[in-house]
mmCIF file as gemmi writes it, N, C-alpha and C atoms, coordinates in Angstrom:
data_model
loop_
_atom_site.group_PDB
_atom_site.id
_atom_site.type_symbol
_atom_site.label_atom_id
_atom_site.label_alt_id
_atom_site.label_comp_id
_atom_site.label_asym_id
_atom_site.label_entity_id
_atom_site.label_seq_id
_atom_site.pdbx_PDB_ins_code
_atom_site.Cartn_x
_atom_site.Cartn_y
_atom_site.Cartn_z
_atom_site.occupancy
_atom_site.B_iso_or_equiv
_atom_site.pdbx_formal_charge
_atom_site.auth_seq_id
_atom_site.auth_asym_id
_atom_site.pdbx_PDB_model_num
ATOM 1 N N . UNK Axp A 1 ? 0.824 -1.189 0 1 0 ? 1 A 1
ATOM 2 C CA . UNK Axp A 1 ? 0 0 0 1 0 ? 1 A 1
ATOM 3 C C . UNK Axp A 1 ? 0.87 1.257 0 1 0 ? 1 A 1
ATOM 4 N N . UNK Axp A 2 ? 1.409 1.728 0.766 1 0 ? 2 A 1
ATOM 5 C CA . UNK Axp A 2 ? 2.539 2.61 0.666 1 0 ? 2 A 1
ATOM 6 C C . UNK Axp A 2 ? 3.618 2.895 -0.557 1 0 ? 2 A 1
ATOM 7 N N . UNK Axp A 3 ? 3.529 1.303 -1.325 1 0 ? 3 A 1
ATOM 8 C CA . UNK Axp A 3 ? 4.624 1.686 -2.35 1 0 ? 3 A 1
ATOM 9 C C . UNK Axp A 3 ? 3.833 2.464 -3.525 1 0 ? 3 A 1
ATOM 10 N N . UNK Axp A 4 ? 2.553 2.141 -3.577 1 0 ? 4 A 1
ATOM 11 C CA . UNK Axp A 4 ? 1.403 2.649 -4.25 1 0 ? 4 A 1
ATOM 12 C C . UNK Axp A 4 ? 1.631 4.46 -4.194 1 0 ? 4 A 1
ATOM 13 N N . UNK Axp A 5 ? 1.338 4.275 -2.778 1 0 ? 5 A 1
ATOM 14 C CA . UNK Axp A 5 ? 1.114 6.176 -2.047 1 0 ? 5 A 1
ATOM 15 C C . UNK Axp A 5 ? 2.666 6.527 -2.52 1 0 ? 5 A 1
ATOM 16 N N . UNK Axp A 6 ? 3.75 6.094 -2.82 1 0 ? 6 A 1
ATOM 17 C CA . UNK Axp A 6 ? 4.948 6.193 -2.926 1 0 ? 6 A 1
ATOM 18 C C . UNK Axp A 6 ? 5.05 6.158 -4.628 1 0 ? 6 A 1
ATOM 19 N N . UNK Axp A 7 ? 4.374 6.018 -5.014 1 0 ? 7 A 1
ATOM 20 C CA . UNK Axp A 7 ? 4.18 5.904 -6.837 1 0 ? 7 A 1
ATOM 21 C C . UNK Axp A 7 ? 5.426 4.864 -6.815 1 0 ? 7 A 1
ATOM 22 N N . UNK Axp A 8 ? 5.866 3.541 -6.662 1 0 ? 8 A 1
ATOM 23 C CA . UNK Axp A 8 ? 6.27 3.074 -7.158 1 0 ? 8 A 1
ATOM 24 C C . UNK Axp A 8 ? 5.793 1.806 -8.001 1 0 ? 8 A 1
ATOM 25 N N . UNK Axp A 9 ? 6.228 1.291 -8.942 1 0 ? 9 A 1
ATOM 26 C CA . UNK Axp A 9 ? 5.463 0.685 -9.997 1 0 ? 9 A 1
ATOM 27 C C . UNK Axp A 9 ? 5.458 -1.03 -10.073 1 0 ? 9 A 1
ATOM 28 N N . UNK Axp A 10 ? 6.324 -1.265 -9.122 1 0 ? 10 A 1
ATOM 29 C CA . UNK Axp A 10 ? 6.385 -2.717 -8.635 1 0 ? 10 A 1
ATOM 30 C C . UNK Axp A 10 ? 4.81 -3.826 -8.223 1 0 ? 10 A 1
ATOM 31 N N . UNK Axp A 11 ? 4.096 -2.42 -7.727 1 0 ? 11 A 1
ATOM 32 C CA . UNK Axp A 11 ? 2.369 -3.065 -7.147 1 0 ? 11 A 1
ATOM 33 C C . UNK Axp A 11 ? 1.55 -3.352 -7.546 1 0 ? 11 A 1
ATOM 34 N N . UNK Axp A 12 ? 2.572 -2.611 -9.875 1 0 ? 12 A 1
ATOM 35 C CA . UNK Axp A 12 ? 0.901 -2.347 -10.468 1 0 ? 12 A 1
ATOM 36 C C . UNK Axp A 12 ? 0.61 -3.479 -11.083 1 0 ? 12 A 1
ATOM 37 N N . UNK Axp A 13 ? -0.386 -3.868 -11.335 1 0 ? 13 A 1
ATOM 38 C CA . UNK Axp A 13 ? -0.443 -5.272 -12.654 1 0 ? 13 A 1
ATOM 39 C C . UNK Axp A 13 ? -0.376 -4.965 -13.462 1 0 ? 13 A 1
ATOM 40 N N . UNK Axp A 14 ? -0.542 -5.428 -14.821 1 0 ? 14 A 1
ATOM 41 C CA . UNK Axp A 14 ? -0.089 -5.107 -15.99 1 0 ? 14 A 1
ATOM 42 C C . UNK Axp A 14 ? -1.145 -4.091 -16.492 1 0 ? 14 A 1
ATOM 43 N N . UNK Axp A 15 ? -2.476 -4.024 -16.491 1 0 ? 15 A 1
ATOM 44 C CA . UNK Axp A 15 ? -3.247 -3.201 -17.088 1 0 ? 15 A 1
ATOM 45 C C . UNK Axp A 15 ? -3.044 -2.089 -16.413 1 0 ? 15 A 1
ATOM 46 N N . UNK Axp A 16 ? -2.458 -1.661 -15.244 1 0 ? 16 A 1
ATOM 47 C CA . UNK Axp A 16 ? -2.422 -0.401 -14.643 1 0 ? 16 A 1
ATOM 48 C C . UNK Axp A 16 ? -1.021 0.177 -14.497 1 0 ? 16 A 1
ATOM 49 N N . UNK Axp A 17 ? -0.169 -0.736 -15.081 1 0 ? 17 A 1
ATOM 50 C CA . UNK Axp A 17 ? 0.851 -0.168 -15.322 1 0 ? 17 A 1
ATOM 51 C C . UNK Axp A 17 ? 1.194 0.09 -16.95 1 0 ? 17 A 1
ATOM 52 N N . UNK Axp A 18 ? 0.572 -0.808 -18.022 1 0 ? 18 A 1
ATOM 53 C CA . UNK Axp A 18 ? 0.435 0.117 -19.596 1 0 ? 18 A 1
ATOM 54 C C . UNK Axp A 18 ? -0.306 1.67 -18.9 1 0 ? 18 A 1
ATOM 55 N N . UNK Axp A 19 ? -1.19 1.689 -17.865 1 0 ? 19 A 1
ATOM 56 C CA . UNK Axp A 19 ? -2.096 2.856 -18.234 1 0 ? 19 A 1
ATOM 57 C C . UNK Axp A 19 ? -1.172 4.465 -17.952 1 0 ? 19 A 1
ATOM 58 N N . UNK Axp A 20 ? -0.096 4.071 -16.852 1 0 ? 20 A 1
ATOM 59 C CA . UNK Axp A 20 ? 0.693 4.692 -16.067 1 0 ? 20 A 1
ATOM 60 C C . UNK Axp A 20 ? 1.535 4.919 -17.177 1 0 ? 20 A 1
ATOM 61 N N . UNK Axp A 21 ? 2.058 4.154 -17.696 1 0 ? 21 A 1
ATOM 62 C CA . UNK Axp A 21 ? 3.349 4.863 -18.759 1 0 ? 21 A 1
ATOM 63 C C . UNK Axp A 21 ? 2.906 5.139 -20.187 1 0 ? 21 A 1
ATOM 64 N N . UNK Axp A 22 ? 1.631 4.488 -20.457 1 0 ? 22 A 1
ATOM 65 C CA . UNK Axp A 22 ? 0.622 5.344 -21.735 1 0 ? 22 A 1
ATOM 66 C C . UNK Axp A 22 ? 0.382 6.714 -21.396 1 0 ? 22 A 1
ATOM 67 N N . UNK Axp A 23 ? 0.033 7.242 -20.535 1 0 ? 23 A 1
ATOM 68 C CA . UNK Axp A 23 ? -0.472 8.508 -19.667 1 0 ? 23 A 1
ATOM 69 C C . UNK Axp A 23 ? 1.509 9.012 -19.564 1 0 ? 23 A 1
ATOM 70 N N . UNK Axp A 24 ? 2.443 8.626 -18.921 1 0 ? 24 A 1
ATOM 71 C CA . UNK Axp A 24 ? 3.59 8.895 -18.673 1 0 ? 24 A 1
ATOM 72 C C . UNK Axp A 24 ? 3.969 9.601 -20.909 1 0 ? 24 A 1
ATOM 73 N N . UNK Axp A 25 ? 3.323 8.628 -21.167 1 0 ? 25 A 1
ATOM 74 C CA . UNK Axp A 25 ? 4.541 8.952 -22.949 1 0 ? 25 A 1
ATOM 75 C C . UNK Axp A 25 ? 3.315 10.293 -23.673 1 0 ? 25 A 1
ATOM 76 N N . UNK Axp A 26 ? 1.816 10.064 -23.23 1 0 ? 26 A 1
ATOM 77 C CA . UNK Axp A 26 ? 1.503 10.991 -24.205 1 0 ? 26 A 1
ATOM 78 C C . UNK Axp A 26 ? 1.741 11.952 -23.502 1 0 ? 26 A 1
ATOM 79 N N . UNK Axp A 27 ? 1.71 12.265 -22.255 1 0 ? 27 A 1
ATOM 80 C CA . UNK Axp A 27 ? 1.788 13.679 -21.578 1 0 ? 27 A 1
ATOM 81 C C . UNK Axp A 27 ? 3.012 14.511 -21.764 1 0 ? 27 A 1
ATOM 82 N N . UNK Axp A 28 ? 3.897 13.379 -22.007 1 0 ? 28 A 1
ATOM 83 C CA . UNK Axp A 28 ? 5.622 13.656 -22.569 1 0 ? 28 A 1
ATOM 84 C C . UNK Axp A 28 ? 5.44 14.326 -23.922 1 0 ? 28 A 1
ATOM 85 N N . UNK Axp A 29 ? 5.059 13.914 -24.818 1 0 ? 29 A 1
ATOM 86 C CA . UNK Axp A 29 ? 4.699 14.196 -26.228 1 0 ? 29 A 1
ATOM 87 C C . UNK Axp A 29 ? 3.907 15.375 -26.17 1 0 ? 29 A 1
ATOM 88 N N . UNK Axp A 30 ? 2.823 15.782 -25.295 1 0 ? 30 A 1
ATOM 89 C CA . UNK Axp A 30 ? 2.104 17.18 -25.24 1 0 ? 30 A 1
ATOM 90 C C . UNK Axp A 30 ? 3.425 17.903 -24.598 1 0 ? 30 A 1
ATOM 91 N N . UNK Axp A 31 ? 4.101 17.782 -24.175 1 0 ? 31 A 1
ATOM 92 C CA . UNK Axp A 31 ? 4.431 18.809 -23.382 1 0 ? 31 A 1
ATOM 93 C C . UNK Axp A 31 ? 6.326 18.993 -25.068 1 0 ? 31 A 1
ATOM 94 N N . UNK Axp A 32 ? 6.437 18.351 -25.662 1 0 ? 32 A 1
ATOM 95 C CA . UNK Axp A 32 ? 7.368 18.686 -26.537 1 0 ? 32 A 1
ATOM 96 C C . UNK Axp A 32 ? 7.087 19.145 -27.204 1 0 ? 32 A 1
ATOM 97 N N . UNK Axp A 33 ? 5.269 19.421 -27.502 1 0 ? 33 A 1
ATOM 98 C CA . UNK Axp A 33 ? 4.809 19.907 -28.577 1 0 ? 33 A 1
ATOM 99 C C . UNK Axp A 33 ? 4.284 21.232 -28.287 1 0 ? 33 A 1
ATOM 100 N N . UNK Axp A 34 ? 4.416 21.238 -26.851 1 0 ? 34 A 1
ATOM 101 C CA . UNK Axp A 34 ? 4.468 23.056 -26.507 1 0 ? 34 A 1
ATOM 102 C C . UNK Axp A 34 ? 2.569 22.904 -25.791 1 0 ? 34 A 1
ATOM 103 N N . UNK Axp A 35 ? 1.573 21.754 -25.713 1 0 ? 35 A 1
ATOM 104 C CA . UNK Axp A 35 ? 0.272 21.796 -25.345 1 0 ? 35 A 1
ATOM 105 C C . UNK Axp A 35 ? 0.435 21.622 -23.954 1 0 ? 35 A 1
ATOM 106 N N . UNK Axp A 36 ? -0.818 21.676 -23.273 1 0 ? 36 A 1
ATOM 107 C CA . UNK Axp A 36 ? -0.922 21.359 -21.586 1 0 ? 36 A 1
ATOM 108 C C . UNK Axp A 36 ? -0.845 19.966 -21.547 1 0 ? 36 A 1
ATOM 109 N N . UNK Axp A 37 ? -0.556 19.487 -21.003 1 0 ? 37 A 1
ATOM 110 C CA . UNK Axp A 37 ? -0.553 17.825 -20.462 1 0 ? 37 A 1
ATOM 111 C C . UNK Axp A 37 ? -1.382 17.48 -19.232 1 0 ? 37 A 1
ATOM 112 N N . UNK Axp A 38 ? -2.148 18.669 -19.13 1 0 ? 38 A 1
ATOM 113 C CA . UNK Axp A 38 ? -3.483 18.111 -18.122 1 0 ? 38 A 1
ATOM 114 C C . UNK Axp A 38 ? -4.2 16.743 -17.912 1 0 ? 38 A 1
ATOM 115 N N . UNK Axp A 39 ? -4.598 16.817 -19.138 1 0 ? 39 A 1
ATOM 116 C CA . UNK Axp A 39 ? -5.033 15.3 -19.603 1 0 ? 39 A 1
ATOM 117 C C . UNK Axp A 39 ? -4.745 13.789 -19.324 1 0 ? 39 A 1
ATOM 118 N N . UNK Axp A 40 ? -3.428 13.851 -19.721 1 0 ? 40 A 1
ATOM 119 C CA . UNK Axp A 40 ? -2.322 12.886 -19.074 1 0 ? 40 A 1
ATOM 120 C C . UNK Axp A 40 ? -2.254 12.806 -17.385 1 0 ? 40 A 1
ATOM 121 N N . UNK Axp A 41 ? -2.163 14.138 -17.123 1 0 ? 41 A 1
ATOM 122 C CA . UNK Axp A 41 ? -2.104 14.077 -15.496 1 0 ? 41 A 1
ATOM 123 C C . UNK Axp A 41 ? -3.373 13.58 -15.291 1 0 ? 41 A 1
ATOM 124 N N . UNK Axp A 42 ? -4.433 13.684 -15.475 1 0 ? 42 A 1
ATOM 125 C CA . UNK Axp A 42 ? -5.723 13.257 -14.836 1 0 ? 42 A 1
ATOM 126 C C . UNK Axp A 42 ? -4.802 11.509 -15.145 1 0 ? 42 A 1
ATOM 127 N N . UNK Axp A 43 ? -5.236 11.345 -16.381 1 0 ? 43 A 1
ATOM 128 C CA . UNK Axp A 43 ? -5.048 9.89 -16.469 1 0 ? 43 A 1
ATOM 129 C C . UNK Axp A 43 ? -4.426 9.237 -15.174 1 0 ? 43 A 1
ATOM 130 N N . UNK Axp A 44 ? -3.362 9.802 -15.299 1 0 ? 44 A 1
ATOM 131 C CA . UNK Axp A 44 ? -2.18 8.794 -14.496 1 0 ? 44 A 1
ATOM 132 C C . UNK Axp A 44 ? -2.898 8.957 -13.429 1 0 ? 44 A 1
ATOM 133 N N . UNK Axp A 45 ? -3.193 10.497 -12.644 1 0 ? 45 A 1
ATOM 134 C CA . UNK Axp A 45 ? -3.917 10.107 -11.245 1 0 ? 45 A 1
ATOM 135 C C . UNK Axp A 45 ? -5.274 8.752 -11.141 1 0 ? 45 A 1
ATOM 136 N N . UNK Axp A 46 ? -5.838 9.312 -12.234 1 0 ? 46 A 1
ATOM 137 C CA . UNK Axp A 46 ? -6.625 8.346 -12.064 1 0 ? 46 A 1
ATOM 138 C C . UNK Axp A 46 ? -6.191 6.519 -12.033 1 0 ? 46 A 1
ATOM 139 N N . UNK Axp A 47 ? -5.493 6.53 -12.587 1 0 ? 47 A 1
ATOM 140 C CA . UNK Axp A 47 ? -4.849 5.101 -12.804 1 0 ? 47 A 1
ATOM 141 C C . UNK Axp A 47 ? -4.103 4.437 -11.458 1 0 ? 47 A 1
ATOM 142 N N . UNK Axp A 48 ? -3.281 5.514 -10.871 1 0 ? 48 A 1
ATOM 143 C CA . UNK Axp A 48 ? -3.191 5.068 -9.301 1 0 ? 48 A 1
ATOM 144 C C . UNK Axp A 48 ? -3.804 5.012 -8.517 1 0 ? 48 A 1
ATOM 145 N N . UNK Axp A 49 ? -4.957 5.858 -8.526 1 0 ? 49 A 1
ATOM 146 C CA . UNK Axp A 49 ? -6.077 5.793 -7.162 1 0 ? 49 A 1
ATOM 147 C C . UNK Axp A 49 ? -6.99 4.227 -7.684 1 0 ? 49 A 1
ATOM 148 N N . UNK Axp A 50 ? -7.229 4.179 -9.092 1 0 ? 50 A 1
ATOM 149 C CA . UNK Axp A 50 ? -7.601 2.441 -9.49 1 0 ? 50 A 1
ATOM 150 C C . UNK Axp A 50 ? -6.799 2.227 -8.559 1 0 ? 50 A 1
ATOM 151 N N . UNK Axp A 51 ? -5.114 1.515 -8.651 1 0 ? 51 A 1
ATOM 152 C CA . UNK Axp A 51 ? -4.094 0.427 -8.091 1 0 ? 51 A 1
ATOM 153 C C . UNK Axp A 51 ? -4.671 0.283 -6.748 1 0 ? 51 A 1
ATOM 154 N N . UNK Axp A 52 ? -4.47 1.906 -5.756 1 0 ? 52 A 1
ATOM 155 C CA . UNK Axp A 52 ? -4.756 1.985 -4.635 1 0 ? 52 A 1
ATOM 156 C C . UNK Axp A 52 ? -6.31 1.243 -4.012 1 0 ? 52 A 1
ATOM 157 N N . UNK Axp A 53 ? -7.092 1.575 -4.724 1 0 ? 53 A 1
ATOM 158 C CA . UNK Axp A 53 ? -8.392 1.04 -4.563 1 0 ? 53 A 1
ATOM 159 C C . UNK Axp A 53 ? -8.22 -0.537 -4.056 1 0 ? 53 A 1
ATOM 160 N N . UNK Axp A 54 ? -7.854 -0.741 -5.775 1 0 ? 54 A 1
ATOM 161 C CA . UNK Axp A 54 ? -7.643 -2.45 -5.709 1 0 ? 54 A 1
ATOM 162 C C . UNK Axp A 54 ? -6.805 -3.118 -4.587 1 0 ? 54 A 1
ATOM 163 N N . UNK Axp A 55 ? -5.802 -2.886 -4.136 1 0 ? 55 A 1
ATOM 164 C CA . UNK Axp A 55 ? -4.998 -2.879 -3.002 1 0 ? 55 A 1
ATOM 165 C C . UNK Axp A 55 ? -5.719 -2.894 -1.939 1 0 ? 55 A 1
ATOM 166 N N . UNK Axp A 56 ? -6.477 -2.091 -2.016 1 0 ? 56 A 1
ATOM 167 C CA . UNK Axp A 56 ? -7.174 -2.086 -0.175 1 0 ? 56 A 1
ATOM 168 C C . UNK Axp A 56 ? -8.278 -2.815 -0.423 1 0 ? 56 A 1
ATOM 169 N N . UNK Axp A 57 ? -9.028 -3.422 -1.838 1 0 ? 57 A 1
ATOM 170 C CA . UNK Axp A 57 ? -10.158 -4.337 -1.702 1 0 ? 57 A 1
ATOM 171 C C . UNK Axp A 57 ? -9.514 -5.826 -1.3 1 0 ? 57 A 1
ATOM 172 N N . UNK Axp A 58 ? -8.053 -5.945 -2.237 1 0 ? 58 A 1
ATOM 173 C CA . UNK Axp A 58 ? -7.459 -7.04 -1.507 1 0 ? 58 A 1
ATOM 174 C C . UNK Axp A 58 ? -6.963 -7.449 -0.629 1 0 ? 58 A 1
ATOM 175 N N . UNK Axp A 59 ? -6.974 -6.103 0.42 1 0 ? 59 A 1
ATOM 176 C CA . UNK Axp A 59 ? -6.224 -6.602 1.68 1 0 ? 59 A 1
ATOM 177 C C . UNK Axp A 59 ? -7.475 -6.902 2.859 1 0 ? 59 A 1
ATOM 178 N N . UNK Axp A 60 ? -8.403 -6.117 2.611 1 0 ? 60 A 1
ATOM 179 C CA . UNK Axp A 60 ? -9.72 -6.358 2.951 1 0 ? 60 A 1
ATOM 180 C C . UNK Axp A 60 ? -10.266 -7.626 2.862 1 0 ? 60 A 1
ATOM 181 N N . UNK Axp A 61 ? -10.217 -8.514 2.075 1 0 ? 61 A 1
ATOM 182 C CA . UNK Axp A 61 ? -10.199 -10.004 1.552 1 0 ? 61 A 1
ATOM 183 C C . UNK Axp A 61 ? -9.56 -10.712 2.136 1 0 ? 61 A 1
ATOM 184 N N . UNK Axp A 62 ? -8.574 -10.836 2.077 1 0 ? 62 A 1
ATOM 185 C CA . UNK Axp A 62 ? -7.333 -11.445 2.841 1 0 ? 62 A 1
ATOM 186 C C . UNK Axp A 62 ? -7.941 -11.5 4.4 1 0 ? 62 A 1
ATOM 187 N N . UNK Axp A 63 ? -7.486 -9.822 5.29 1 0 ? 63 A 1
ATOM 188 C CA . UNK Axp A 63 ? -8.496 -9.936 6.161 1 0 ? 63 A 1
ATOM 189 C C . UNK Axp A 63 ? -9.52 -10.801 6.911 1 0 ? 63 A 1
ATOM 190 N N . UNK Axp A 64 ? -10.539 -10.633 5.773 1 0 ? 64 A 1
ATOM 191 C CA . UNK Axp A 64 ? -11.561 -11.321 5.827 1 0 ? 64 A 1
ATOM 192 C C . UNK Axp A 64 ? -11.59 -12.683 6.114 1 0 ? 64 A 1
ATOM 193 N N . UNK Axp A 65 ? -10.857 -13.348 5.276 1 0 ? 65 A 1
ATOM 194 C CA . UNK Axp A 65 ? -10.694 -14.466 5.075 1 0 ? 65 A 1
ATOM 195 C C . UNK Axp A 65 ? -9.84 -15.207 6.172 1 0 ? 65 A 1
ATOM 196 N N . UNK Axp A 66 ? -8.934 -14.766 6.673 1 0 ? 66 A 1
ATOM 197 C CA . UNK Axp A 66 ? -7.393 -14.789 8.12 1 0 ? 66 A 1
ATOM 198 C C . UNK Axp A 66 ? -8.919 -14.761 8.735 1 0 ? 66 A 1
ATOM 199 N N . UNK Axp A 67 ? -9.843 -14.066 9.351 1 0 ? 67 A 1
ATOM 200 C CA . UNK Axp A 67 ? -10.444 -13.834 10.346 1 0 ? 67 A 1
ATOM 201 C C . UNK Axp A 67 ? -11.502 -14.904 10.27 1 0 ? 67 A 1
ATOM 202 N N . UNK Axp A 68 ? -12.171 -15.233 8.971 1 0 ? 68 A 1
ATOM 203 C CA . UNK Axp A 68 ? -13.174 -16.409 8.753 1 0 ? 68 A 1
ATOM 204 C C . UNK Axp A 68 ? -12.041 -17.796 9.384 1 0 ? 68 A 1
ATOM 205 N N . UNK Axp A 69 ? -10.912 -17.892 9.176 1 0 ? 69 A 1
ATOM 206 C CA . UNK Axp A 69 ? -9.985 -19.068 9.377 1 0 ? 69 A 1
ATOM 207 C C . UNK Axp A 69 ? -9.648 -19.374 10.935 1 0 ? 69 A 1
ATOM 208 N N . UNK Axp A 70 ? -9.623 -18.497 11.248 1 0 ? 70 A 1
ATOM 209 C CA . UNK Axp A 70 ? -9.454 -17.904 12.899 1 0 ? 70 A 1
ATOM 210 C C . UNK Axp A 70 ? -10.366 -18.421 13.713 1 0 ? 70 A 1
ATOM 211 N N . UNK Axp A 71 ? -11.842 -18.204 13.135 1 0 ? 71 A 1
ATOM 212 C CA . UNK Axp A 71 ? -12.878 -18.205 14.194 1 0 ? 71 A 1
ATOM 213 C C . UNK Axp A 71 ? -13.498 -20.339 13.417 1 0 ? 71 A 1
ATOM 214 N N . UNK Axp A 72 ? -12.992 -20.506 12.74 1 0 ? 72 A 1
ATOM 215 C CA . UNK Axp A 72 ? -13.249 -21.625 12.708 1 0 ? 72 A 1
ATOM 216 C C . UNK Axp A 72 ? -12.03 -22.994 13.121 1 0 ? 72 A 1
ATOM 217 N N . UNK Axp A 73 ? -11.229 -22.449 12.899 1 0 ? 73 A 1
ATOM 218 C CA . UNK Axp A 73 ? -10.297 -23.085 14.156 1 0 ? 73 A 1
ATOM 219 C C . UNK Axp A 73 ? -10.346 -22.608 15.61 1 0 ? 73 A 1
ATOM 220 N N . UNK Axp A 74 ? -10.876 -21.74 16.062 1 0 ? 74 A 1
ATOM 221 C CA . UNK Axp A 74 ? -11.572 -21.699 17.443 1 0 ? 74 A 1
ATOM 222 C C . UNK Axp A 74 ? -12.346 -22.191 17.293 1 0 ? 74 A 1
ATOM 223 N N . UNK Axp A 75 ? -13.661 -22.978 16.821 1 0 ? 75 A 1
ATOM 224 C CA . UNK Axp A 75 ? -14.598 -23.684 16.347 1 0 ? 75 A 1
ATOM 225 C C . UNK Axp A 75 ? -14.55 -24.609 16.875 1 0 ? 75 A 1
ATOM 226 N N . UNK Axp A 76 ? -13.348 -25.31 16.032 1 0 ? 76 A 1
ATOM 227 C CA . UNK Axp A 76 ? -12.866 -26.391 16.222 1 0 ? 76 A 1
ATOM 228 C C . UNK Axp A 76 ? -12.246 -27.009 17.152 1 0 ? 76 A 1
ATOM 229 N N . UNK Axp A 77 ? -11.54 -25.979 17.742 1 0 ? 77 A 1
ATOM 230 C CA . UNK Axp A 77 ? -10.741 -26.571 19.136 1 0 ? 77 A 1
ATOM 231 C C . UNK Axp A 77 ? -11.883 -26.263 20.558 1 0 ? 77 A 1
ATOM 232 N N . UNK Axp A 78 ? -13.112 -25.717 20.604 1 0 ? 78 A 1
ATOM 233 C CA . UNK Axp A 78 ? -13.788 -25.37 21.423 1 0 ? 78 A 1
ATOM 234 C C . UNK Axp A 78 ? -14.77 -26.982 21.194 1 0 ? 78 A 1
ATOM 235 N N . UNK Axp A 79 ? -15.022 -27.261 20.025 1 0 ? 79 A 1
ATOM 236 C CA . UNK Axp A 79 ? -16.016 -28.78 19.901 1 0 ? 79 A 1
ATOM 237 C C . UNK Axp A 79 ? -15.261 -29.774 20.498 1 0 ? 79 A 1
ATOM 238 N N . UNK Axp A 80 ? -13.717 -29.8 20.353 1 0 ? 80 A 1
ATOM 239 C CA . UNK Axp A 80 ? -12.957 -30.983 20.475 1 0 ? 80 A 1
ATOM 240 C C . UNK Axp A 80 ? -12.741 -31.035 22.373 1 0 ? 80 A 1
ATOM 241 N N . UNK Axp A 81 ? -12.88 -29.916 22.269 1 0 ? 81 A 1
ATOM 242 C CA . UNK Axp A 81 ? -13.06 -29.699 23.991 1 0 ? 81 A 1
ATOM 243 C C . UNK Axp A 81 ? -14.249 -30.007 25.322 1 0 ? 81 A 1
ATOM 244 N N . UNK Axp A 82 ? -15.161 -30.082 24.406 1 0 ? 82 A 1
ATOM 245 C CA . UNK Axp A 82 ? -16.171 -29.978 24.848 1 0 ? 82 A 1
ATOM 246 C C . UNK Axp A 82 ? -16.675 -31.713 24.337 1 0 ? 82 A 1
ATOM 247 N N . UNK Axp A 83 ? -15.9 -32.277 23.723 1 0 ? 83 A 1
ATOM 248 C CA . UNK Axp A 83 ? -16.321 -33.676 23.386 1 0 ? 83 A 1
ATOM 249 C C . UNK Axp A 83 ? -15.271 -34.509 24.249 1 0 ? 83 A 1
ATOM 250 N N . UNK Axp A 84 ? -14.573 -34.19 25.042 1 0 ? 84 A 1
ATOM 251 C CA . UNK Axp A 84 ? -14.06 -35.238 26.083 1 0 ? 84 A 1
ATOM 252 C C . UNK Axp A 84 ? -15.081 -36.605 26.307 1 0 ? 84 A 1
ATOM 253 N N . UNK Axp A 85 ? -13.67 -37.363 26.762 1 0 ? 85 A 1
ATOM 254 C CA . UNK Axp A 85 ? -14.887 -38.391 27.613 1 0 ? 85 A 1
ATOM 255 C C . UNK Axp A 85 ? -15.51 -38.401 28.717 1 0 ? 85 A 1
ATOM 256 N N . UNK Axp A 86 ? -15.497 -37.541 29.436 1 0 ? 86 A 1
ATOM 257 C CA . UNK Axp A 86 ? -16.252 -36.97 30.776 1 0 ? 86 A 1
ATOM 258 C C . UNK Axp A 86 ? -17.799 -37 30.272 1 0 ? 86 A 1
């Protein structure tokens, strides 16, 4: 998450990293040709706050899932406890 907030490009997958250096080459090209490169900047922002998004839906998941795993191995060790031979 941080390397994200850190713009580094190691986090992105492939569709969000063509979008990052598509947005990186035309904004390059407006700006040799003397135009604003506004455009480009939206892009790219937009293209990291995607990564970022996706990042926190997957860690959210993960999460989720560690915590579904958790409470069913407490589950499990609370039945096995409770099934003594007493």
């Amino acid at each position: 998450m941080e390397a994200v907030q850190n713009r580094e490009m190691w986090p992105l997958d492939g569709r969000e990293r063509r979008a990052v250096l598509g947005a990186l080459a035309s904004g390059s090209y407006r700006i040799t040709r003397g135009d604003s490169p506004a455009r480009a900047e939206r892009k790219i922002e937009t293209a990291w706050q995607s990564a970022e998004t996706r990042l926190i839906a997957e860690i959210v998941a993960l999460q989720a899932e560690r915590q579904r795993i958790v409470h069913e191995a407490a589950t499990a060790n609370a039945s096995k406890k409770s099934s003594g031979w007493w």
